[in-house]
N, C-alpha and C positions, 0 to 999 in steps of 0.2 A: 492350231498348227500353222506354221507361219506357209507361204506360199512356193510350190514346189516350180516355180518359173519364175529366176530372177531376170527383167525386160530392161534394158539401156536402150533411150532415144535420145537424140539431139545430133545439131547439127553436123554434117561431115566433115570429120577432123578433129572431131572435140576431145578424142580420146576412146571411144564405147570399146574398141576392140581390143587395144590393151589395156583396160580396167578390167572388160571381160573376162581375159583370160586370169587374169590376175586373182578375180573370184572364184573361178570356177577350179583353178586349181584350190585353194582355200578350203571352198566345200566340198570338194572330189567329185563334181558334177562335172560332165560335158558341158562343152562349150564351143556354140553354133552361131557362125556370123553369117546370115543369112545373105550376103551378099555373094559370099564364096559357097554359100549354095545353088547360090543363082548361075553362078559362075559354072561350078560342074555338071546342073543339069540341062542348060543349056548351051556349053560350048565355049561360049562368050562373054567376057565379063558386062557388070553394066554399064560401062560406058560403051562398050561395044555396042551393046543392044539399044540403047536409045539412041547411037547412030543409027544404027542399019533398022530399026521400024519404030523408032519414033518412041515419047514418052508415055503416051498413054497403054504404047501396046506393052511396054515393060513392064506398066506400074499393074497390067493386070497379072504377068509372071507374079511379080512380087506378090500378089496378094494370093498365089495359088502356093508358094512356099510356104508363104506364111501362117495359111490355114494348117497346111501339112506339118510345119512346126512347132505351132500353140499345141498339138498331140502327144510331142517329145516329155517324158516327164522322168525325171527333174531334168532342171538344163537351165545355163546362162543364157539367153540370148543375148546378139549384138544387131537390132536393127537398123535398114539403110536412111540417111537422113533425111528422107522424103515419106518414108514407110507408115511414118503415122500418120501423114493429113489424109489416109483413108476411112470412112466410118468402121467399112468393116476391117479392117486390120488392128484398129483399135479396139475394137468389141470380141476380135478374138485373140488378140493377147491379151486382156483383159480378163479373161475368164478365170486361166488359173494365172497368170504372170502379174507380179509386183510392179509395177513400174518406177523407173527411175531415169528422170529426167538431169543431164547432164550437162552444166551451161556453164559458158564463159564467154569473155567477150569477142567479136568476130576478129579484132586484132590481133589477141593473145594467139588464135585457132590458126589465122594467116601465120603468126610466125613459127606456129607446130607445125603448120606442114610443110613452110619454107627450109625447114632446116632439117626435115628427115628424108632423106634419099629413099626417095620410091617410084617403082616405076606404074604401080596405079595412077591412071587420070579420072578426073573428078568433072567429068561433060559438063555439069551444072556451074563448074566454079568458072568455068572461062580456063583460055589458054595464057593469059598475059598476067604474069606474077605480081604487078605492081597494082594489079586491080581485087584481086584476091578479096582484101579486106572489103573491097567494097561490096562484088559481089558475095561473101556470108554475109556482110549488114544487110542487105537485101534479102536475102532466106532468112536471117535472122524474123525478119520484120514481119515477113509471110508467115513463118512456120510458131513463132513463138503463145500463139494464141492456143494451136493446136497440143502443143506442148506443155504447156501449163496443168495441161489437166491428166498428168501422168501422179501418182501416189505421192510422188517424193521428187522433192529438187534438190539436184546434189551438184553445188556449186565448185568445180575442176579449175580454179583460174590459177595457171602457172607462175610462181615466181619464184626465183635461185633455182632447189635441186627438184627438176620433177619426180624422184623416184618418189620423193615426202608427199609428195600433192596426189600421189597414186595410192598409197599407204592409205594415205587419212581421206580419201574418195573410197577407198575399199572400205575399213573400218567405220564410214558412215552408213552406208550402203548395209554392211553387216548387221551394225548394230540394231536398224532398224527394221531392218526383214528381222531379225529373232525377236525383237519386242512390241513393232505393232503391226507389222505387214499384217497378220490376220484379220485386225479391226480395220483398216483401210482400203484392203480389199473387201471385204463385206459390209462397207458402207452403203447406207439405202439409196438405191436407181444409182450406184454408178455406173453400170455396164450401160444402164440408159443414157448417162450424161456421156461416155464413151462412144457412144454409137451415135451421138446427135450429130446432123450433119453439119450445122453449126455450133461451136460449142460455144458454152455460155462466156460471157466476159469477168474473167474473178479480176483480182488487186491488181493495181497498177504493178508491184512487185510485191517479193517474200523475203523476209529476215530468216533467215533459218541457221542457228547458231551451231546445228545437233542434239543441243540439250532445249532449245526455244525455239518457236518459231510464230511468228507474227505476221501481217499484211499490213500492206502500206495501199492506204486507197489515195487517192489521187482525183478530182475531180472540180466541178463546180460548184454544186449543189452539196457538198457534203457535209456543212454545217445544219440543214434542215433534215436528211440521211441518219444524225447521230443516233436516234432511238435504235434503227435498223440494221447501225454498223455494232450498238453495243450487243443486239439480240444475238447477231453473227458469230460476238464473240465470247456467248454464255455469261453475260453481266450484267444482265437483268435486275431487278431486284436489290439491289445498292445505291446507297447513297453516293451521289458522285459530289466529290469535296475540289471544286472547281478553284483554280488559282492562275491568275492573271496580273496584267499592269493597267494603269488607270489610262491609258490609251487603248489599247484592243478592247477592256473591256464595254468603253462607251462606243466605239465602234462595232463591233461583232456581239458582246456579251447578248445583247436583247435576241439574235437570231439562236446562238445558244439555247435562252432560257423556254425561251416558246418552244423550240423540237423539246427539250427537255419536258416541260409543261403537261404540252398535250400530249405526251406519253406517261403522263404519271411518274414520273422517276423523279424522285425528291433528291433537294441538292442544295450548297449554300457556295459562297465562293469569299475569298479572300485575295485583297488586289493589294500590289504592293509598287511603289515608284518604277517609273519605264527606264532601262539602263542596269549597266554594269555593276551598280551603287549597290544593288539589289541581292546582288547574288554575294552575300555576305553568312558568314556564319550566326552574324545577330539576326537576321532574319529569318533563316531558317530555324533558331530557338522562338521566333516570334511565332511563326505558323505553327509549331509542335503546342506551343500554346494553346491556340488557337486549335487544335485537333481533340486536344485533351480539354479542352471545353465541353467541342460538340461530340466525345465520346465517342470519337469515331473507332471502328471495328476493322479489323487487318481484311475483311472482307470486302470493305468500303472500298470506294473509286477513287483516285485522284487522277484529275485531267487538269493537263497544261495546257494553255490557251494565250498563245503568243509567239515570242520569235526566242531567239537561242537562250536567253538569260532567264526566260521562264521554263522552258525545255530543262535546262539545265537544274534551275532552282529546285524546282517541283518533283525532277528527277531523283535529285540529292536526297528529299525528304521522304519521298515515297519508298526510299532504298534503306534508310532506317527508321522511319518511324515505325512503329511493334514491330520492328525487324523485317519491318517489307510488309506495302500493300501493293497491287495491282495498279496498274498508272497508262494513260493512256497520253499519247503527244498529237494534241492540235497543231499543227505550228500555223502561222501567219505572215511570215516573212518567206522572200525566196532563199535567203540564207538559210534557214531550221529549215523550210520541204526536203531540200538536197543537202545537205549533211546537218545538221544538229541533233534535229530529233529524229536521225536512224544511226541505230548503233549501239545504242544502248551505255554510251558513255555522258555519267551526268556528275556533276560537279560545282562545286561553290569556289569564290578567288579566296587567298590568306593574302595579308601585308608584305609577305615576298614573290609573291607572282599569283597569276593568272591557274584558275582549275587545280591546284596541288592539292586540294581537298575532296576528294569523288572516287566514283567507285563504276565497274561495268552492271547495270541495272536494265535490262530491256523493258522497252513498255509490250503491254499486250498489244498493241497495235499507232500506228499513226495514221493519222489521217486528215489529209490534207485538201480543203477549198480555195481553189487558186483564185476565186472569185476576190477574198480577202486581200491577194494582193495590189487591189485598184485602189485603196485608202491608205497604198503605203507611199510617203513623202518621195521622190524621185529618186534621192542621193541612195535613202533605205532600201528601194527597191534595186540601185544599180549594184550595190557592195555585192547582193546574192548573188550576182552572175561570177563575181570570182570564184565560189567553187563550181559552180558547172564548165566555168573553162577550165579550170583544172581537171574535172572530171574528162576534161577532153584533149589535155593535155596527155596525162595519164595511161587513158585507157581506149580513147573512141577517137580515131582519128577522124568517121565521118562525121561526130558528132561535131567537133571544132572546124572542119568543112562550110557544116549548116549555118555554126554560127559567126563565121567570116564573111559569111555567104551573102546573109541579110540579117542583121543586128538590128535594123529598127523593126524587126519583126517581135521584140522582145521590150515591149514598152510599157511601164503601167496601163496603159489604157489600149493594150492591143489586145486580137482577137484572144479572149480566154482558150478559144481550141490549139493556139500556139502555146503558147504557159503553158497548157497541161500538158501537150506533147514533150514539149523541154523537158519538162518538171519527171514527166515519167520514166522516161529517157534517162535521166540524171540520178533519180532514187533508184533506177534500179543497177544504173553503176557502181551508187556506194552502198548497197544490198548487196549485191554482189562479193564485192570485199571484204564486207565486212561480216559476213557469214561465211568466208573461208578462211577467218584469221578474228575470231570475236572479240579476241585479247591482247590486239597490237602485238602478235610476239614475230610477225611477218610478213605479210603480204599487206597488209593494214596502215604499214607505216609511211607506204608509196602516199597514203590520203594527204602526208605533213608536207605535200609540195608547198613549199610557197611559207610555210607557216613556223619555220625553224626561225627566219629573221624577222617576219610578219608577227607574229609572236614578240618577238622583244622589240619590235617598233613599237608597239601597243602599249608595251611597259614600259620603256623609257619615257612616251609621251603622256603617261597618266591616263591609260584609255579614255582621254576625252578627245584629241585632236583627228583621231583615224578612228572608224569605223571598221569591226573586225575585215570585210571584205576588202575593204582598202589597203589595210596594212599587209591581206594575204596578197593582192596585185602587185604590190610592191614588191613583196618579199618572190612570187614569182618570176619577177624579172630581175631581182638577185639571183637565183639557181638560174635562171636558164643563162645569164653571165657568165658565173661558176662553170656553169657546162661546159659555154663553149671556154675559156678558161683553161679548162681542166683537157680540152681539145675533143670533148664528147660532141657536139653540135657543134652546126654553122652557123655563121653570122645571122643568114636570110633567118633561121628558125628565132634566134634573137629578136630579129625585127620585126615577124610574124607576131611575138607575144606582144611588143607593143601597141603595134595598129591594131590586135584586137579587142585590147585591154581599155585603150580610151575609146572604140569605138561604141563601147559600153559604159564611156563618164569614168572609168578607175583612172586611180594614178599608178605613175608606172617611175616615180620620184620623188621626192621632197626633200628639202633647204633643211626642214626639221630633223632629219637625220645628226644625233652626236653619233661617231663614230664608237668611240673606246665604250660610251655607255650601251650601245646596241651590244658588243662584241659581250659586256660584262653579263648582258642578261643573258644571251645566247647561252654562256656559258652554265648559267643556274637553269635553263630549260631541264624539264626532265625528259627529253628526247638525247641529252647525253648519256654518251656509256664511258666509265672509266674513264672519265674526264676529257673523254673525246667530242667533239661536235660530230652529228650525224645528219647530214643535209641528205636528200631525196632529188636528184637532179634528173637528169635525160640523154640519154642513148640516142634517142631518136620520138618523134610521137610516139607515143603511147608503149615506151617502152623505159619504164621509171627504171632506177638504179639507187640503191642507200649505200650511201660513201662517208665512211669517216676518217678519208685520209686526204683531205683538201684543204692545201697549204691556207696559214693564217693571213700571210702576205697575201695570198690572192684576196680573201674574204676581205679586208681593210681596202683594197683598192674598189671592189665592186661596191662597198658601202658609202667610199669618197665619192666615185663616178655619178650613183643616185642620191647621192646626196647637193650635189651639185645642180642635182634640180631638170 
């Protein structure tokens, strides 16, 4: 019987109050926001109260509500967004309460509360609106540890109409309280992992489609980890059909084979040239070959062990060979950690463009050692940083902060505990996303900053001359043109994307720009709709926008401009 307390936690602002209600009308349950209970049985709201005697003496209120309302049965609750980092408030909503964690990023939250007239104050967020964001990244940073270890992440990140983003936040919510809330609350020692004063450290982040849901580890060590990561993730007992390029594998394959090894887990691997060259359709008939050799079983493993074109390749083949086996994404570039291999989009090129061949495939997990990024050639390693600045163009203004802030903190040979911070920071931006939109039909499609003309820079040069992250640098300082252009930004935000684009080695132009042949491929991209071009430009940081109503004339001028060099 599914759990008769359905619990929202997350930050303040995120939404728990109206999604609350929203359920609670749904299942014709009461529905209690423990805040406005605190409110009427003590007089004064909480921000009142954490003026007048301070935080600690509130957060003991709060936990005497809260006991009193884990009692209430059935019932929505809406807890305050501090309410969990208590042991015991978690261990007693936990008893009978579902949990459901409800995240977005501290941007998106600053611009929910910026824009709804309320006369509640939020003591913790600060007085000064332009700080806002910063302050939730900072709660973000605190609370999100604590938060992780609620039942269920349900990913609220706003874009167009929010009534839709409430819809399909309720309907997740739903769907999984009727089908597994019961096995997830009666999972073994959770009230003990609830109650820990420290809770344990799970994935860097979580892919959670609704229908899939996977972790993304993130670390150093994670290539000698793999026996431990596949135990995690019930794939024991399979043969893993490892496929790589003749570069990663003579650099990393040996660290592989030995975790692999001394764990007993039998395994063969198949390497194929490093490059774009790769990701062909004769190749992928090469390896199916090669599967139907070793007789491999739809229950067998395939792991990708590389950067985006074996992510990709390995994806492709996993996603039909006997109609789907299980697949896991190594990656080893900083390009595949932070977008390639999460998403679950994989793909082979045809003779008329790039990826027109693929399908959405999740892997059962990624897992990422950032350790591997110290054997990546300098140019290889800088491309990746073009989508994490986009990720920070996007969606994290503090993150594109951090990394104006100090860029040679981001160097092959700098401290691994910065890479992984980046790198976790980053995956779980495009986690984010892309578990609230699995199938590009909307919030998803903000990821193609940059990669509408990036994309057909790639094609017109034969993807040998650009490097995918280069051509997306470039192609980012095309939209943010467009932008200002189109009179969305200002100049300064223009010039901001350049200094921090080379201050990381991208280019942000090139002589090799034809004109009319960028504009031709643009045009067969399939990010067009009804023969429209659809660029993803900027409002403002972290506040993307998809337009397909920007003039042709401007696009030919910005592509003359950087082409100019």
């Amino acid at each position: 019987m599914p759990g008769q307390q359905i619990v929202l936690i997350g930050l303040s602002g995120v939404g728990k109050s109206t999604i609350g209600q929203a359920l609670a009308e749904r299942l014709g349950w009461p529905f209690i926001d423990t805040d406005d209970l605190i409110t009427s049985s003590e007089g004064r709201t909480p921000a009142q109260l954490i003026d007048d005697i301070g935080e600690d003496e509130f957060r003991s209120i709060e936990e005497r509500v809260l006991t009193d309302v884990t009692q209430r049965l059935p019932a929505v609750i809406s807890t305050g967004g501090g309410a969990f980092l208590s042991a015991k408030n978690r261990s007693a909503l936990g008893v009978e309460g579902f949990i459901c964690y409800l995240d977005a990023t501290p941007n998106a939250i600053a611009s929910r509360l910026l824009s709804v007239s309320s006369t509640d104050r939020r003591p913790l967020l600060g007085e000064d609106p332009s700080e806002l964001a910063s302050q939730l990244d900072k709660l973000n940073r605190e609370r999100r540890k604590y938060y992780s270890h609620a039942d269920v992440w349900i990913p609220v990140q706003p874009f167009g109409d929010a009534d839709t983003v409430l819809v399909e936040a309720v309907d997740r919510i739903l769907k999984v309280w009727a089908t597994d809330s019961a096995r997830l609350i009666g999972l073994p020692r959770r009230l003990e992992r609830l109650g820990s004063g420290t809770p344990a450290v799970g994935p860097a982040a979580v892919v959670d489609t609704g229908s899939e849901r996977y972790p993304i580890w993130v670390g150093s060590t994670e290539l000698e980890r793999l026996p431990d990561r596949f135990d995690q993730l019930d794939l024991n007992g399979r043969r893993v059909f490892l496929i790589s390029d003749d570069v990663v594998i003579e650099q990393h394959g040996q660290r592989v084979a030995e975790a692999l090894d001394n764990a007993g887990i039998a395994g063969t691997s198949y390497v194929v040239p490093p490059g774009e060259q790769s990701k062909q359709l004769r190749v992928v008939r090469e390896i199916y070959g090669w599967l139907a050799k070793q007789r491999a079983e739809r229950r067998d493993l395939i792991v990708a062990l590389g950067g985006g074109v074996v992510g990709d390749l390995a994806g492709f083949v996993a996603s039909t060979y006997l109609r789907g086996m299980p697949f896991v994404q190594i990656p080893t570039t900083v390009l595949a950690m932070n977008d390639a291999a999460i998403g679950g989009k994989v793909a082979v090129d045809l003779p008329d463009g790039k990826n027109l061949a693929g399908s959405f495939y999740q892997p059962k997990a990624v897992i990422a050692d950032v350790s591997t990024l110290r054997t990546l050639p300098r140019r290889v390693f800088a491309e990746g940083f073009a989508e994490i600045i986009k990720h920070s163009w996007i969606l994290d203004s503090e993150l594109l902060v951090e990394l104006e802030s100090q860029p040679t903190h981001y160097q092959p040979y700098s401290d691994l505990e910065d890479l992984e911070a980046v790198t976790t920071r980053s995956a779980r931006l495009k986690a984010l996303v892309v578990s609230s939109d699995p199938k590009e039909y909307g919030l998803r499609a903000i990821l193609n900053y940059g990669h509408t003309v990036g994309h057909a820079i790639e094609s017109t040069t034969g993807f040998t001359e650009f490097l995918h992250g280069e051509a997306v640098a470039i192609g980012m300082m095309a939209a943010a043109r467009i932008s200002n252009g189109m009179g969305m930004i200002s100049e300064e935000l223009v010039a901001r994307h350049g200094d921090l684009l080379r201050s990381f080695g991208l280019p942000v132009a090139s002589t090799s720009i034809d004109v009319d042949r960028v504009l031709e491929a643009m045009r067969l991209d399939k990010k067009v709709e009804q023969g429209k071009l659809r660029f993803v430009l900027l409002e403002d940081i972290a506040q993307p926008v998809v337009r397909s109503d920007v003039p042709e004339e401007l696009v030919r001028k910005v592509l003359h401009d950087l082409a100019r060099g």
